[in-house]
C-alpha positions as CSV (number, residue, x, y, z in Angstrom):
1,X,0.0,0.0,0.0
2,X,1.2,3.4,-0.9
3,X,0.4,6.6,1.2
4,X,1.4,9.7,-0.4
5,X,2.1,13.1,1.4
6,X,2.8,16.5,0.5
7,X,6.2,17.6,2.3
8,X,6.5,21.1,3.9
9,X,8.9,23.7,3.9
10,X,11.1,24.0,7.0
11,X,9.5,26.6,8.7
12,X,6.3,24.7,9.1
13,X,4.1,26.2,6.1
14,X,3.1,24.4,3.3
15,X,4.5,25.4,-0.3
16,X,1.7,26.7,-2.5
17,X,-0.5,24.2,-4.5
18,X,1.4,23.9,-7.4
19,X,5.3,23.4,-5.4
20,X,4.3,21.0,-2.9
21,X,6.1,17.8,-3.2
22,X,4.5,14.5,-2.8
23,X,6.1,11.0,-1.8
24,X,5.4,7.7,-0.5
25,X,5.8,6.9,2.9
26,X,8.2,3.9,4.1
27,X,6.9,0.9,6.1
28,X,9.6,2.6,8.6
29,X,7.9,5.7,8.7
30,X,4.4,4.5,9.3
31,X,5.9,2.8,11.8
32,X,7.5,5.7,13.8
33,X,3.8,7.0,13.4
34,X,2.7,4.6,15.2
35,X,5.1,4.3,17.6
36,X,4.4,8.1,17.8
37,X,0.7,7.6,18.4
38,X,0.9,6.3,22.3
39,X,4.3,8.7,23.2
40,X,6.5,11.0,22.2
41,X,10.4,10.2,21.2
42,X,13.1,12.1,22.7
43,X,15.3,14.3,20.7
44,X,18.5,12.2,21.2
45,X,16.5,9.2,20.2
46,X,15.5,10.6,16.7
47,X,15.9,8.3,13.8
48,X,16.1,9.0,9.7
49,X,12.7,8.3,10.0
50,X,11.8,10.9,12.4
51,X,13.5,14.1,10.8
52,X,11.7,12.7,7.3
53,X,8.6,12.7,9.5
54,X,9.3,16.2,10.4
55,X,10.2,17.7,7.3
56,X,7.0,16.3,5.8
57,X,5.2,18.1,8.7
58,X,3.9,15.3,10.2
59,X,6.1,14.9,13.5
60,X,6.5,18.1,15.6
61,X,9.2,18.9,18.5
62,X,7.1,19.6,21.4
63,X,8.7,21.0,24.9
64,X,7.5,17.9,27.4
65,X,6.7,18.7,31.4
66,X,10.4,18.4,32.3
67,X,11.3,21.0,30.0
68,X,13.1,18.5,27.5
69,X,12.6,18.4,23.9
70,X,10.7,15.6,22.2
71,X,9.0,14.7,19.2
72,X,5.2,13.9,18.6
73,X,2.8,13.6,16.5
74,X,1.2,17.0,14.7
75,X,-2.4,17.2,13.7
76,X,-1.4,16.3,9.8
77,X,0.3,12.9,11.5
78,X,-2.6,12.3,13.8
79,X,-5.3,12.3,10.1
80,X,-2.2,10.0,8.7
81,X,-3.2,7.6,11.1
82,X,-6.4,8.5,11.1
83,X,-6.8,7.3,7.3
84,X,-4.8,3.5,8.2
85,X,-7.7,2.8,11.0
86,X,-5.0,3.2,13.6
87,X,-5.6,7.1,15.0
């Protein structure tokens, strides 16, 4: 099965219609969604995966209670999810 999503620029915005890139996910990267889904994954712990995640606006780095920086899920990851039956 093939997801595709539209990737966004580094500052969190997506390009306008017509420059948005689109790719398919890897079975790795669902996978960090899911993993993604129940916690969040600390910054020293970040794989390929995640900063591919990130730059396709679908992982987030989030400040947790302890003042440490993780990274979680954003609302365009959550709908990923969402649209496998698993969010």
């Amino acid at each position: 099965m093939a997801l595709v999503v539209k990737a966004r620029h580094s500052g969190g915005t997506s390009a306008p219609l017509g420059l948005r890139l689109r790719r398919m996910l890897s079975a790795h990267e669902i996978a960090t969604l899911l993993l993604l889904l129940n916690a969040s994954v600390d910054v020293m712990a970040a794989t390929p995966d995640v900063m591919a995640l990130r730059e396709a606006g679908l992982v987030q780095l989030v400040a947790s209670e302890q003042g440490e920086a993780r990274f979680a899920l954003t609302a365009e990851g959550s709908a990923v999810l969402r649209v496998l039956g698993a969010g």
